[in-house]
C-alpha positions in Angstrom: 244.3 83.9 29.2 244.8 83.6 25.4 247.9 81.7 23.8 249.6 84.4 22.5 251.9 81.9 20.2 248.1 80.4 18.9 246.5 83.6 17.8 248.0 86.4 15.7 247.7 90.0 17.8 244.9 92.0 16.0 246.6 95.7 17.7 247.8 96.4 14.6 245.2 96.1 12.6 242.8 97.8 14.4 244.8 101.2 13.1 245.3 102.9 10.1 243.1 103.2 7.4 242.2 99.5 6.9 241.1 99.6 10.8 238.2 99.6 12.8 236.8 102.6 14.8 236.4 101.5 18.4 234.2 104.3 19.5 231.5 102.8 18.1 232.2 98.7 19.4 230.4 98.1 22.9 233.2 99.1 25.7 232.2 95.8 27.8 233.0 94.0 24.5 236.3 95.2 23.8 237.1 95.0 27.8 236.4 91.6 27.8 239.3 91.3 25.1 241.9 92.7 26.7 241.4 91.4 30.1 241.9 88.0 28.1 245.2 89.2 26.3 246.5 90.9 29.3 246.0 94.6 27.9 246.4 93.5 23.5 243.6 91.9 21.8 244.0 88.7 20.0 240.2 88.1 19.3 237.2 90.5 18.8 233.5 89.6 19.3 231.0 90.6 16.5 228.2 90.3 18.7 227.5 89.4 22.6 224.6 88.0 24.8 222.9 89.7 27.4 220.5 89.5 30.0 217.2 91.6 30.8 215.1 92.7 33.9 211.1 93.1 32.7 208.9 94.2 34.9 205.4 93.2 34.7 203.6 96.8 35.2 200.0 95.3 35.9 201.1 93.7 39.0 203.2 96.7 40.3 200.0 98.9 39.7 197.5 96.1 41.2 199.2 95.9 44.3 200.7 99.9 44.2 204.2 99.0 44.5 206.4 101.8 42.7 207.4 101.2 39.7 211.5 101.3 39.2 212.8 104.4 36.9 216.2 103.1 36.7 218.3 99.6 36.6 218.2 98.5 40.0 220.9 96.5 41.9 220.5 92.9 43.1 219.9 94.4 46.9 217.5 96.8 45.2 215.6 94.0 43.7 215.1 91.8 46.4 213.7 95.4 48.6 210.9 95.3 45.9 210.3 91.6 45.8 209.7 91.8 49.6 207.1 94.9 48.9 205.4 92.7 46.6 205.0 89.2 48.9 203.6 91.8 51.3 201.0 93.7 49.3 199.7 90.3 47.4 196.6 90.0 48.3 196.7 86.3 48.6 200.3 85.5 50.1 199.8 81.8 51.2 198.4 80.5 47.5 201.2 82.5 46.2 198.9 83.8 43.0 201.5 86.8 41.9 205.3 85.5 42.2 207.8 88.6 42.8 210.6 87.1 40.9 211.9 84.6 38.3 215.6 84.3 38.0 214.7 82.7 34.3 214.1 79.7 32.5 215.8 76.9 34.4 213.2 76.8 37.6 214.3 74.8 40.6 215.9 72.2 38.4 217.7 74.7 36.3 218.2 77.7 39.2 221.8 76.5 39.5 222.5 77.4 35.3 221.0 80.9 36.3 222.7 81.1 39.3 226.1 80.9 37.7 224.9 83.1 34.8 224.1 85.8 36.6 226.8 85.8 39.0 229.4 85.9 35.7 229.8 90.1 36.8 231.3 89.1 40.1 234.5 88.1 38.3 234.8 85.2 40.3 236.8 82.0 40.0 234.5 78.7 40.3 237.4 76.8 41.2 241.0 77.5 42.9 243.0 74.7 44.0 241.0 71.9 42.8 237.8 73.2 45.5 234.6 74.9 43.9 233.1 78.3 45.9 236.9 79.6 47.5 236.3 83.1 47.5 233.9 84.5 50.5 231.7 86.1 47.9 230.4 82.7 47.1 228.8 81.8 50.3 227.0 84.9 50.6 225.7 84.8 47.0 224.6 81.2 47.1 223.0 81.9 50.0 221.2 84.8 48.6 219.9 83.2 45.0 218.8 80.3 46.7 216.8 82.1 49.7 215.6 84.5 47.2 213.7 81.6 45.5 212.2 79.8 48.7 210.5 83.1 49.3 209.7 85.0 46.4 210.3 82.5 43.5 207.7 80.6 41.4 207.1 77.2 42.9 205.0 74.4 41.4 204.8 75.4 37.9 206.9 76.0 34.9 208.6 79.6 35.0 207.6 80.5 31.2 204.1 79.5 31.9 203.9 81.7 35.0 205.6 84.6 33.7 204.0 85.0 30.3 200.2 84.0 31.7 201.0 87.4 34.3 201.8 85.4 37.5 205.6 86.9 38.2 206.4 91.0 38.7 209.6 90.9 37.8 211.4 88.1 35.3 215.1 87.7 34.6 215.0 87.1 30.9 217.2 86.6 27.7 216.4 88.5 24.6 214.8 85.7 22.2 211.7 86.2 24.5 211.3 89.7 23.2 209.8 88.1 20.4 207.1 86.5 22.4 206.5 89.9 24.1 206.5 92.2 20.7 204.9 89.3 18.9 207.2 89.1 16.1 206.9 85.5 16.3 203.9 82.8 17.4 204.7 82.7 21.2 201.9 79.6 21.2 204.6 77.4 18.8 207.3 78.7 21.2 205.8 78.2 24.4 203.3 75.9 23.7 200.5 78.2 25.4 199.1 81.7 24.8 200.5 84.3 26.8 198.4 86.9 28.5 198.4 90.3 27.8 199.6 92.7 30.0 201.8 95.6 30.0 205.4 95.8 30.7 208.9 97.6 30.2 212.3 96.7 29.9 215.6 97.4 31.7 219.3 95.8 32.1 219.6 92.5 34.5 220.2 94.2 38.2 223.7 95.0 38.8 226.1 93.7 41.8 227.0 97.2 44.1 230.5 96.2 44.0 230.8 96.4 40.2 227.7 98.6 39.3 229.6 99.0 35.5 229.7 95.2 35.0 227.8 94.2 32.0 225.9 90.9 32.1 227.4 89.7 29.1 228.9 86.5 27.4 230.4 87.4 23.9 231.1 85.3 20.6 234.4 85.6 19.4 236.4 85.6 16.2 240.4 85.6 16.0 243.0 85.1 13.3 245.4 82.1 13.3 249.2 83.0 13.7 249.8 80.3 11.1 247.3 81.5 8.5 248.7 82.8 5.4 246.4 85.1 4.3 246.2 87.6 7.9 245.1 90.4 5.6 242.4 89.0 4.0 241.2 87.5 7.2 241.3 90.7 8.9 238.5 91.8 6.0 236.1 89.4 7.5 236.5 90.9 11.0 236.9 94.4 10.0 233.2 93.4 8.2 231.6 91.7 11.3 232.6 94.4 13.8 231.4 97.2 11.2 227.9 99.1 10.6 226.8 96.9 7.6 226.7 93.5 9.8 225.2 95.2 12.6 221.9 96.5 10.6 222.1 92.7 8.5 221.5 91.4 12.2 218.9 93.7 13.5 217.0 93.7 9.8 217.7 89.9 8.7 217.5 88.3 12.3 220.3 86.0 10.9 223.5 85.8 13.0 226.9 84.1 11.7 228.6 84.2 15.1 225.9 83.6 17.6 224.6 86.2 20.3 221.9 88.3 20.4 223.5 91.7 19.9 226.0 93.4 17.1 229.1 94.8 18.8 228.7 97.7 16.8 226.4 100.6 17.5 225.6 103.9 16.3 222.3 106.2 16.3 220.9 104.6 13.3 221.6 101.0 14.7 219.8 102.1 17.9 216.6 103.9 16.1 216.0 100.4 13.9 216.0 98.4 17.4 213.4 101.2 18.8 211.7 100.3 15.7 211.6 97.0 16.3 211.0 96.7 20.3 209.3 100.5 21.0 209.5 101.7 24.7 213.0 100.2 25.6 215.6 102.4 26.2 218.3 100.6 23.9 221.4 102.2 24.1 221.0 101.7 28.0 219.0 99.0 28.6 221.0 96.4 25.5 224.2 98.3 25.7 224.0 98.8 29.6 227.6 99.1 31.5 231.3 100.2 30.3 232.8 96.7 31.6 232.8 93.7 30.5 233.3 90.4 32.9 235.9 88.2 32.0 236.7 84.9 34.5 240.1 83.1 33.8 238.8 79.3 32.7 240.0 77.3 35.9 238.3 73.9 35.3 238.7 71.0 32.2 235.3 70.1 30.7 235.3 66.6 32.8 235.8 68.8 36.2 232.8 71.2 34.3 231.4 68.3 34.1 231.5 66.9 38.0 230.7 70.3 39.0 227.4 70.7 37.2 225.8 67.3 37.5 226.7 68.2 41.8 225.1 71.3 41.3 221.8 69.7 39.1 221.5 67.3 42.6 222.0 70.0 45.2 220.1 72.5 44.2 216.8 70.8 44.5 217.3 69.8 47.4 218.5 73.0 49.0 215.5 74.7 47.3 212.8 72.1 48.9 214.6 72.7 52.5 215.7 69.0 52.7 219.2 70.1 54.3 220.2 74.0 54.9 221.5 76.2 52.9 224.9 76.2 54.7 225.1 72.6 55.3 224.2 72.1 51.3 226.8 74.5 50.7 229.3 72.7 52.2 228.6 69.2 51.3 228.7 70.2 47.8 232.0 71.5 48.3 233.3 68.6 49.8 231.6 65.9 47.6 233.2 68.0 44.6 236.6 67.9 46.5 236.2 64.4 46.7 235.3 63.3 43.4 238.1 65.4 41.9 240.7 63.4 44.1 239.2 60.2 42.7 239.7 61.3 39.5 243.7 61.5 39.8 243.6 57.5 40.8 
């Protein structure tokens, strides 16, 4: 929740004649900023991040799965992955993988896992204790059982996605360079990609909260104590505003960090179909009309405790060392206990 007494309330500037038009700002955006200040806005975000869903159309061909038409949902996704482990032609080398949940692999599946459960709206901690809410337990359960049978194993995700080993990839937009070749993909990933064909849609939804964006945003506010509010309020006005968005999509350069500008409009959207043809961009980049926002519940040393747990875990979980449930819970109590040692 924001400090109201911090940060000046931008309400009344966002009316009048010196105000922005909302109708054009990304709803999950602007959602995201009143959940934080309890129905006012005391920060706006100029751009966002998202996640994307592509879909390797080779593979789905090759083995005569059918293709999706529209975002799917995670129980949706995990249907297809389990038509593709049947039709590969060579299950037990596990040539064709059905699914990457991105970059991170089994070291890193615990970073994706808590990215792409940000929709779910969920707590990580309540009472000093990690995973409280039910949801957890099935959804931990899920990503990491989703991994032991359809996930890559034994080689770098990047590597087996872009050399056309995975169907379906959960990816962040700085790849679509490497996939439109706007940029060397052999300086970024250190290999040459394959070519195959592919298309584009939003990271799967949960069924619970199919509007959900999967979205993190970059944020800009003005300082109760600042002198010059009307001035400062220029500088927003600008970065939420046409002109900013096109500089971003044309330039590539980003003052505030995220991928996408808040702003959109038909012209915005024909210069991305420009840039990447065959995505659907007004559904597919601006997918959803909610945005999730999740109350911060721990301090950066509890942050801490919880992700270096998680980095230990995880692997093991993955590699069937101890059970899912039985990881599940030691992690919870081992981060119980370290939080109580912290207080001596």
């Amino acid at each position: 929740m924001v400090t109201k007494n911090l940060l000046a309330e931008l309400d009344t500037f966002m009316v009048g004649q010196s105000g922005i038009d909302v109708k054009n700002l990304y709803s999950p955006v602007l959602d995201i900023a009143k959940k934080a200040g309890n129905g006012h806005y005391y920060f706006l975000s100029p751009t966002f991040s998202t996640k994307l869903l592509v879909v390797n159309l080779d593979i789905f061909k090759t083995l005569k799965v059918p293709i999706p038409e529209e975002t799917v949902s995670w129980e949706e996704l995990e249907y297809i992955a389990e038509k593709i482990n049947r039709k590969n032609l060579n299950p037990h080398n596990r040539k064709i993988y059905a699914i990457s949940f991105g970059p991170g692999g089994e070291e890193g599946l615990f970073m994706d896992f808590q990215l792409l459960t940000t929709p779910l709206e969920l707590p990580l901690q309540e009472k000093e204790e990690i995973y409280n809410h039910p949801s957890w337990g099935k959804w931990f359960k899920w990503f990491i059982t989703m991994h032991q049978k359809y996930g890559v194993r034994n080689m770098a995700e990047d590597r087996a996605f872009f050399t056309g080993k995975v169907a379906m990839r959960i990816t962040y937009p700085h790849e679509l360079q490497w996939l439109y070749k706007k940029a060397r993909a052999d300086l970024g990933l250190g290999f040459n990609p394959a070519k195959f064909e592919f298309r584009i849609y939003p990271a799967p939804y949960y069924s619970n909260k199919p509007e959900v964006a999967s979205i993190e945003v970059h944020n800009i506010a003005l300082s109760n104590q600042s002198e010059k509010k009307n001035l400062a309020w220029e500088v927003i006005r600008y970065a939420m505003g046409k002109d900013y968005a096109l500089s971003i999509i044309y330039n590539g350069g980003n003052t505030f960090g995220g991928n996408f500008p808040a702003y959109y409009d038909s012209d915005t959207i024909r210069a991305y179909e420009n840039l990447y043809p065959g995505i659907d961009v007004k559904n597919v980049f601006y997918y959803g009309k909610q945005g999730p926002y999740i109350k911060e519940s721990m301090t950066l040393e509890q942050l801490s405790i919880f992700h270096e747990l998680e980095r230990e875990y995880f692997p093991i979980i993955l590699n069937k060392n101890i059970s899912v449930e039985d990881g599940y819970k030691e992690l919870k109590r081992e981060y119980k206990q370290r939080i109580k040692e912290l207080k001596r």
